[in-house]
Steps between C-alpha positions, in 0.01 A plus 500: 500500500144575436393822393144592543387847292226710747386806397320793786199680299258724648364914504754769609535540850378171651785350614674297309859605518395447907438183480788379226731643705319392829560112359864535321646697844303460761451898523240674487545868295205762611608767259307516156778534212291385191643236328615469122600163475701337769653113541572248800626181543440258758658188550213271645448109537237321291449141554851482683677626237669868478304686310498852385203781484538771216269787613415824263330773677323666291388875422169602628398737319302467171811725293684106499206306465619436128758278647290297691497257173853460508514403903200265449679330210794459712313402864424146624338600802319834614433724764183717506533786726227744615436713817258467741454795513403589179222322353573578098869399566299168564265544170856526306668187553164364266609619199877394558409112573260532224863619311665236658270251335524644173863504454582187661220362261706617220817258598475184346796342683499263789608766746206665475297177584393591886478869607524627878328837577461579845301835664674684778370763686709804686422786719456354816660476856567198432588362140229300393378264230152371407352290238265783312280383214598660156 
């Protein structure tokens, strides 16, 4: 089975233990309980075949952003999260895909050869997800 590596980044608070756990259960959790460093799996079909999806939801909070390296290194795919709320929780996920870039820059090896980064944005009556401009 295929295993596909996606790792959840974004600012404290924003939502992204919401929406992880939103996708893996169906369920949506309205109590804030900031996150250290949880992990999902989802099994998932890509191209017809069984597939599965190894998410890492990641700290907010800029006391783990030293192992934001690490996670990069180890992503193939990942999640930008910021609030709609809160306009510098948007200015943030900059400076992570700019990370992103770096690190996966530094892999030399053919699994680094495409990279998927997608935005998300939270906060909303309904959950919601827009192309923004970075």
């Amino acid at each position: 089975m295929r295993e596909y590596k996606v790792v959840v980044l974004g600012s404290g608070g924003v939502g992204k233990s919401a929406l992880t756990v939103q996708f893996v259960t169906g369920t949506f959790i309205e109590k804030y309980d900031p996150t250290i460093e949880d992990f999902y799996r989802k099994e998932i079909e890509v191209d017809s075949s069984p597939s599965v999806l190894e998410i890492l939801d990641t700290a907010g909070t800029e006391q783990f952003a030293s192992m934001r390296d690490l996670y990069i290194k180890n992503g193939q795919g990942f999640i930008l999260v910021y609030s709609l709320v809160n306009q510098q929780s948007f200015q943030d996920i900059r400076p992570m895909r700019d990370q992103i870039i770096r690190v996966k820059s530094q892999c030399l090896n053919a699994s680094c050869s495409s990279l998927s980064v997608l935005c998300a944005s939270q906060r909303s009556v309904c959950l919601q997800s827009r192309a923004a401009s970075l």
